[in-house]
C-alpha positions, -999 to 999 in steps of 0.1 A, spaced: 56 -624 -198 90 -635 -199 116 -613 -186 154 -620 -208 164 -589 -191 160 -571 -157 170 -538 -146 178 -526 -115 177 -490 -104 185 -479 -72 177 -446 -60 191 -428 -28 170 -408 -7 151 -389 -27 116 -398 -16 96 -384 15 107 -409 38 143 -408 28 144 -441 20 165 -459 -8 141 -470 -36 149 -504 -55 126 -499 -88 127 -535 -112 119 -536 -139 120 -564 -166 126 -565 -206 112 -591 -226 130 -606 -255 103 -582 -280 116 -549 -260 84 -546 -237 92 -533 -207 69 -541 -171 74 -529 -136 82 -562 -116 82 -544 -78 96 -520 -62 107 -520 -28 118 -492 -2 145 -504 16 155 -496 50 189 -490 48 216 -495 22 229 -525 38 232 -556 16 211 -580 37 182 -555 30 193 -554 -7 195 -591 -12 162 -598 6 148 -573 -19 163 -594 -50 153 -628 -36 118 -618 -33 123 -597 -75 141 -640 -79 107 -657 -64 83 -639 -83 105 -646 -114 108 -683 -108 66 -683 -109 69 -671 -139 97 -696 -149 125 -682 -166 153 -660 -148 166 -635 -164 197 -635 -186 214 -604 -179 210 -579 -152 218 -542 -157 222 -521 -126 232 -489 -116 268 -485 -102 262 -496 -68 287 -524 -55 266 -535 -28 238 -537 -56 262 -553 -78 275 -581 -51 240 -589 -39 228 -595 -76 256 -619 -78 246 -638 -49 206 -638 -56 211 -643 -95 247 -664 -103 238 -671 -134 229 -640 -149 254 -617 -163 254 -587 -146 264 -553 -166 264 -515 -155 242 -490 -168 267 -466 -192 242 -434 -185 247 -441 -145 283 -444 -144 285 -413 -164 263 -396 -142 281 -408 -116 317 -397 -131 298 -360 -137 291 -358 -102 327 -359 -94 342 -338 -119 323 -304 -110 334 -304 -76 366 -316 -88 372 -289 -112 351 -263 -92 340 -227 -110 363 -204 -112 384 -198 -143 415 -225 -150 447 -219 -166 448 -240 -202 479 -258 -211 485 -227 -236 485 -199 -204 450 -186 -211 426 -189 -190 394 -211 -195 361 -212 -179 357 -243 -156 327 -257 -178 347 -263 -204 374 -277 -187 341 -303 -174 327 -307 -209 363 -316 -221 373 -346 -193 335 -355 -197 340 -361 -236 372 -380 -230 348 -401 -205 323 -408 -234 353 -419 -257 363 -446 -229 322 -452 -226 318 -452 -269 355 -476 -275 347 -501 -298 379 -519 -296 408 -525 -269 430 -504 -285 404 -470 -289 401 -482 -252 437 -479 -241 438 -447 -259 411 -431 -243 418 -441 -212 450 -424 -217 436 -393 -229 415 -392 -205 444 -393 -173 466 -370 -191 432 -344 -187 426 -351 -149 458 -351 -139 458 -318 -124 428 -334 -103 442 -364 -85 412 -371 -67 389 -371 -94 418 -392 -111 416 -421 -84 381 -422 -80 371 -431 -112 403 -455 -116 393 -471 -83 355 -472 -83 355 -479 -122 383 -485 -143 405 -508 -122 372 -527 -114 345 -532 -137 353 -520 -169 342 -548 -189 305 -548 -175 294 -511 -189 267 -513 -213 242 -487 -227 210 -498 -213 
């Protein structure tokens, strides 16, 4: 097997030991798919992280041919440690994980009770949710700059009620790796 493409999910606590689970997995250039490792880690620290790759890079090189691009999950220690292990590689974000990760934030955000529209009446806080998390899949779905800028436009005029939910998707997002989300 040769892997063109490698995909890297991390997953937080949600085992018995409450360990972070780093699943890889690799795509070859005919669309199989074969788990490469998987390793618990034992903390989110990026030493542990980068170990975990450089061991995923070893068993790679026996194979001999690194992978092309890396998709990952929207972890930036994740993210900087595949820089480090794999420089060549292009790494790009998983689209479904940064929307799950922007859905996590906009529940809370909004909360449950009833909201007041822009027109006075009153709506229920789902579809004030289902309406930012549309604009989100607009941003996600642009096929051009422009559809882009206009999204992303759309989309702050509808959270601006909710600075918070605002700047953490312009900080953790927007403002920093916009141009690596892919659909994976």
């Amino acid at each position: 097997m040769f892997p063109t493409m490698l995909i890297l999910d991390l997953t937080y606590k949600t085992n018995k030991y409450r360990l972070p689970l780093l699943d890889m997995v690799g795509v070859t250039s005919t669309e199989k798919t074969y788990s490469i490792r998987f390793a618990f880690l034992q903390s989110e620290k990026y030493e542990i992280a980068t170990w975990a790759l450089e061991v995923c890079q070893t068993l790679l090189k026996n194979q001999g041919e690194m992978p092309k691009v890396i998709v990952i999950d929207c972890d930036i220690m994740l993210m900087n440690s595949t820089t480090k292990v794999f420089p060549t590689s292009s790494a790009l974000l998983c689209r479904c994980h940064m929307t799950k990760n922007v859905r996590s934030q906009v529940k809370p955000a909004i909360g449950t009770k009833q909201i007041e529209s822009e027109d006075g009446k009153m709506v229920k806080a789902s579809v004030v949710v289902e309406k930012i998390m549309d604009s989100w899949n607009h941003i996600v779905n642009s096929s051009t700059k422009e559809l882009y800028a206009d999204s992303v436009m759309h989309f702050r005029k509808l959270c601006e009620k909710y600075l918070y939910l605002l700047k953490y998707v312009e900080s953790t997002i927007l403002d920093q790796v916009k141009e690596k989300i892919i659909c994976a």
